[in-house]
C-alpha positions in Angstrom: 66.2 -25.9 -57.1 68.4 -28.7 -57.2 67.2 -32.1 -58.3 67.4 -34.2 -54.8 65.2 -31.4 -53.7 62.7 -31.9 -56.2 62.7 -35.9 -55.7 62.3 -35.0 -51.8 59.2 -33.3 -52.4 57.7 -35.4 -55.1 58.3 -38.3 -52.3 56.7 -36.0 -49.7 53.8 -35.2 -52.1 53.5 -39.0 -53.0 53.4 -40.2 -49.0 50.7 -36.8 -48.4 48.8 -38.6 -51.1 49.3 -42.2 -50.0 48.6 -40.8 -46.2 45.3 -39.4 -47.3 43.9 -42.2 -49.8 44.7 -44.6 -46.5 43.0 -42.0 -44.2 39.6 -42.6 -46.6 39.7 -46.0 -46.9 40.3 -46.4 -43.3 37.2 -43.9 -42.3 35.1 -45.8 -44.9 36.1 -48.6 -42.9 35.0 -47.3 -39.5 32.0 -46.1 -41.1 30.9 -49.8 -42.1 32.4 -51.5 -39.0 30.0 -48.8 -37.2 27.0 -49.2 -39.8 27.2 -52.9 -38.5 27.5 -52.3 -34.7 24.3 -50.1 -35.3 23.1 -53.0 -37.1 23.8 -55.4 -34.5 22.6 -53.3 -31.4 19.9 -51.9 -33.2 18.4 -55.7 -33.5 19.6 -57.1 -29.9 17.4 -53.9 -28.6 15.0 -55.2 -31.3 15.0 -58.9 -29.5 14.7 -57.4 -26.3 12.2 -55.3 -26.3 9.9 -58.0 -28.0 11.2 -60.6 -25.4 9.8 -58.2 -22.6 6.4 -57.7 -24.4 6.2 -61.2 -24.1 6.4 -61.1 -20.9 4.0 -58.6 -20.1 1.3 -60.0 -22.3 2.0 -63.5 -20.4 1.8 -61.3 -17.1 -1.4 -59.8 -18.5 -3.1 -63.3 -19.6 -2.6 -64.6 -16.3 -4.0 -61.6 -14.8 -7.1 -61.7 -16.7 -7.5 -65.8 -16.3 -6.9 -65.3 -12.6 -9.8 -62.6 -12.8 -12.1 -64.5 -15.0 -11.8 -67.3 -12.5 -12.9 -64.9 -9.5 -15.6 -63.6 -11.3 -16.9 -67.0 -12.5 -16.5 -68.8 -9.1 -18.0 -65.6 -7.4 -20.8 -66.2 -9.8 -21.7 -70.0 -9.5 -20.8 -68.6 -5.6 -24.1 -66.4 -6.1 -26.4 -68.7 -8.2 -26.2 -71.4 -5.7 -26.9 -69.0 -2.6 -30.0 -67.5 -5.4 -31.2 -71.3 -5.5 -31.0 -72.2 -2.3 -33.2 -68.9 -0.9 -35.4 -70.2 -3.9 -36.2 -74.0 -2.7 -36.3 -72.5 1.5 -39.1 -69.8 -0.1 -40.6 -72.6 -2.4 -42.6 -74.2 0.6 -43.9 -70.9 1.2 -45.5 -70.2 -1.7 -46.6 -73.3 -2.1 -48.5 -72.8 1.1 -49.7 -69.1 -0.1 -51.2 -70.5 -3.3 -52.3 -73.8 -1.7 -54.3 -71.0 1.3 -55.9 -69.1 -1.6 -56.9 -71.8 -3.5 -58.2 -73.7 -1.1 -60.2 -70.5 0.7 -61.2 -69.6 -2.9 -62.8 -73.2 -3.1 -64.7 -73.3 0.5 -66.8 -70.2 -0.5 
């Protein structure tokens, strides 16, 4: 083999080399660059999810205050209506003790 050839293929062997410790450094490049977009998307998913939880539980607090109001006006709603039957019936049996008392007397 002559010598030129021998310096062409060195070169060639050199650039192969070259071409292949570029090729790694470049994929261990990507790889990062893509470790961090994982990263990155990974967290904004992260943010979002917990920002619609939020939601929700606000959604669900308000539901159950709105409820807790119902149940307690319903309530006050009932005792007054309970009261009110009491103090109409309170004369009555008034007047039924008053009657027996007063019948248990005259004998």
């Amino acid at each position: 083999m002559s010598i030129e050839l021998i310096k062409t293929i060195k070169e060639v062997e050199q650039n192969a080399d070259q071409l292949i410790k570029d090729a790694k450094a470049e994929a261990k490049q990507l790889n990062l660059v893509a470790q961090n977009e994982a990263a990155s998307m990974t967290k904004q998913i992260q943010d979002q999810a917990e920002a619609e939880v939020a939601v929700i539980i606000a959604q669900a607090n308000q539901d159950a205050q709105k409820r807790y109001d119902e149940i307690i006006e319903k309530t006050i709603h009932e005792c007054t209506q309970l009261k009110d039957n009491a103090r109409k019936n309170l004369d009555k049996a008034v007047n039924i003790v008053y009657e027996r008392v007063v019948k248990v007397n005259d004998r």
